[in-house]
C-alpha atoms as one frame of an Amber mdcrd trajectory, in Angstrom:
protein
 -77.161 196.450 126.818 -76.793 199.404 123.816 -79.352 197.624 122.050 -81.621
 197.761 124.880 -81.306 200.941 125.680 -81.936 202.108 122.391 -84.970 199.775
 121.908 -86.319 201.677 125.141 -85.503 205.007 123.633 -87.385 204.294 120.161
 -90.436 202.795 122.597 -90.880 206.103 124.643 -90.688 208.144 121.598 -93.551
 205.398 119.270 -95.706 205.586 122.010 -96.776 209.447 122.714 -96.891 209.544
 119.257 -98.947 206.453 118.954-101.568 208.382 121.545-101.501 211.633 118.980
-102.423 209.902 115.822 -99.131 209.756 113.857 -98.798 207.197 111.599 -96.636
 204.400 111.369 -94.856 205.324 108.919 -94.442 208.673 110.357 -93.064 206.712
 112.926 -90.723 204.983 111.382 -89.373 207.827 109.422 -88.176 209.410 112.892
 -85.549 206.413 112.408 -84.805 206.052 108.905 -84.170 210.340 108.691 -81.054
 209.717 110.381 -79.571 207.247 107.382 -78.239 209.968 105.291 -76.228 211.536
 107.546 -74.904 208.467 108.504 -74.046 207.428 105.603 -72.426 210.823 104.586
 -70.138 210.361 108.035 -69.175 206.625 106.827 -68.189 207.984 103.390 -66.130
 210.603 104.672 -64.504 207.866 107.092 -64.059 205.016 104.699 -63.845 207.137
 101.218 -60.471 205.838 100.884 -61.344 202.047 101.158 -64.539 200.748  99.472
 -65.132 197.574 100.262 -64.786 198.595 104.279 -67.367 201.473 103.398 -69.568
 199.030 101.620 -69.265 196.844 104.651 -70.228 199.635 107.142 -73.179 200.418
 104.807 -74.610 197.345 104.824 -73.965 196.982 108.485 -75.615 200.336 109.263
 -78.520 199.657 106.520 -79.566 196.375 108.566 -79.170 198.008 111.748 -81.266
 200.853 110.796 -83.835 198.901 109.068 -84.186 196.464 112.366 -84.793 199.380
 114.598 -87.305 201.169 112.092 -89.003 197.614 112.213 -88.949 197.786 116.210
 -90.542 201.109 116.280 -93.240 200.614 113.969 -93.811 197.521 116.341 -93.695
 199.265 119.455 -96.335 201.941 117.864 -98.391 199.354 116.595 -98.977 198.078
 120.385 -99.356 201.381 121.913-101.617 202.013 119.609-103.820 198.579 120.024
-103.620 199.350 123.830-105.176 202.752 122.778-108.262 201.262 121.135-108.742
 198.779 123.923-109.024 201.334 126.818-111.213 203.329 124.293-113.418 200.271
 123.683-113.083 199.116 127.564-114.463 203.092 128.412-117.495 202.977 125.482
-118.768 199.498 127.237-118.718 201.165 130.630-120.777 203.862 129.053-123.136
 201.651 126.798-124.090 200.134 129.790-125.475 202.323 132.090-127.411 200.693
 135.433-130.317 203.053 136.208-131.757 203.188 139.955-136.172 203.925 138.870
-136.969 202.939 142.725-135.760 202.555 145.928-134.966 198.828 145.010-135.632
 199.168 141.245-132.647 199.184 138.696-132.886 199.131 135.091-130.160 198.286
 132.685-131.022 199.266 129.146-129.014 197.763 126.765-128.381 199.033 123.139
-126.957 197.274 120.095-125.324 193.286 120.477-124.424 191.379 122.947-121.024
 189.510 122.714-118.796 187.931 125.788-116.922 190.999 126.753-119.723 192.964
 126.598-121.782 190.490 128.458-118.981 190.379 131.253-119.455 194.273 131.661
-122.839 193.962 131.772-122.939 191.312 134.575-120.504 193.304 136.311-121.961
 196.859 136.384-125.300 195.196 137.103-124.610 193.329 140.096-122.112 195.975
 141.548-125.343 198.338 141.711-127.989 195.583 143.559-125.009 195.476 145.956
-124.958 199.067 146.268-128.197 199.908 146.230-129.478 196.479 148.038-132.123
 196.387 145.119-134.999 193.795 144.631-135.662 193.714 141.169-133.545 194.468
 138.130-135.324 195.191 135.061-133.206 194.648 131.432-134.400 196.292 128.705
-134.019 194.929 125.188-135.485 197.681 123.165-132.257 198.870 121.765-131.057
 195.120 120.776-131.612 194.559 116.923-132.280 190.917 116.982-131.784 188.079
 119.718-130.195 184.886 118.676-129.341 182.221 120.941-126.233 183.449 121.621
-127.092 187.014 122.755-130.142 184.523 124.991-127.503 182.810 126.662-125.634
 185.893 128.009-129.184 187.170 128.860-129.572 184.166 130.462-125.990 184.533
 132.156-126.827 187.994 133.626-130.235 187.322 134.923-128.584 184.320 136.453
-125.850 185.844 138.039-128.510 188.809 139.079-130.542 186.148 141.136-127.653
 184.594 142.771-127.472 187.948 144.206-131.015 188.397 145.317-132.403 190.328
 142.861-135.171 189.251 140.704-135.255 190.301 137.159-137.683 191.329 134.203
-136.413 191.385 130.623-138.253 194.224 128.774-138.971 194.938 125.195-139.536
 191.642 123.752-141.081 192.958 120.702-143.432 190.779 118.169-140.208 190.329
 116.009-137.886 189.205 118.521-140.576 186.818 120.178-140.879 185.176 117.072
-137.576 184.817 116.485-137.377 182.935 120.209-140.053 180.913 119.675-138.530
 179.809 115.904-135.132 179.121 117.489-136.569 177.361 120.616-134.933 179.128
 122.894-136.188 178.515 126.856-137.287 181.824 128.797-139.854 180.145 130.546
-137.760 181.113 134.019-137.701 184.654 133.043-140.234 186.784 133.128-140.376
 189.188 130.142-142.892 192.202 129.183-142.911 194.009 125.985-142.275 197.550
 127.366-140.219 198.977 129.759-143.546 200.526 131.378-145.140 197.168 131.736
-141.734 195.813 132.972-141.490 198.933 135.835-144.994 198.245 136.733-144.625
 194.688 137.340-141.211 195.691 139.462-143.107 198.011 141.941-145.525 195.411
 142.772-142.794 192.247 143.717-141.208 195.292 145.632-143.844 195.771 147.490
-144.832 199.395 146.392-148.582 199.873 146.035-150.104 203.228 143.572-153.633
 204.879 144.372-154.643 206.934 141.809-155.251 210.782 142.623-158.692 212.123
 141.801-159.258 214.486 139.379
């Protein structure tokens, strides 16, 4: 039950200073600055009798050293839960779902596509059709280095999911590069309808919404 406690104790003190930057072994020192006067107290105890002294020294020594180990633990995890809300809040922002038209959204999407970020994706996109009861979702490539067929598959994936809720999607900014690159790989987007700017893409969105432009005179 002491040993709990104290495990507790070093936890609430590794993990605010997990959240300011400290370092581990910063950390750990909080523990390990309390071996000298220790020791000093055990020497003044057991001065008389060294082989008890030694015994308490060694006892104290593995003690001290197990709970400098748990702290530098318990900072290591507060820390990793740290960078995972930090890299859970830049998805949410890296993946912004823009409303162009009543009906329109556009997601433009910058830098690769992996799982988690796919999983974001999917679920920021079809959170706004449901809100905003949109038609057409437009994904814009642009700001994706290079497709591969992985990063096709979780395009794939979200326009997928996207339909089963209603909305019909355009990928945008297929550029030369990239549509060589699908074509080389043999990678099927013959179900998805894809433009080469966002314009094009926007365009093409107003017109399966229904919207119709007349051009003002001059």
């Amino acid at each position: 039950e002491f040993d709990g406690v104290v495990r507790e104790i070093l936890a609430d003190i590794s993990h605010p200073r997990a959240q300011k930057g400290f370092s581990p072994r910063e950390t750990a020192m909080f523990v390990f600055s309390i071996k000298r006067p220790l020791f000093s107290a055990i020497r003044d105890a057991y001065g008389k009798d060294p082989s008890v002294m030694a015994e308490q020294m060694w006892s104290m020594t593995e003690l001290l050293d197990s709970l400098g180990l748990y702290t530098t633990e318990a900072y290591l995890k507060s820390r990793e839960e740290v960078i995972r809300r930090q890299q859970e809040d830049m998805l949410d922002l890296s993946t912004p779902v823009v409303k162009l038209w009543e009906g329109i959204l556009a997601l433009p999407l910058i830098g690769t596509l992996d799982s988690a970020r796919t999983q974001v994706v999917m679920e920021s996109l079809l959170e706004a059709i449901v809100q905003t009861n949109s038609r057409v979702a437009i994904i814009d490539i642009t700001g994706v280095p290079t497709v591969d067929t992985v990063v096709a598959q979780h395009l794939l994936k979200t326009v997928t999911a996207a339909r089963l809720m209603g909305a019909d999607c355009i990928i945008s900014g297929v550029r030369p590069q990239i549509a060589q690159t699908i074509v080389h790989l043999g990678i099927n987007l013959l179900d998805v309808t894809t433009k080469a700017t966002l314009s094009d893409a926007f365009g093409l969105a107003m017109q399966r919404a229904g919207f119709s432009f007349v051009r003002a005179d001059k």
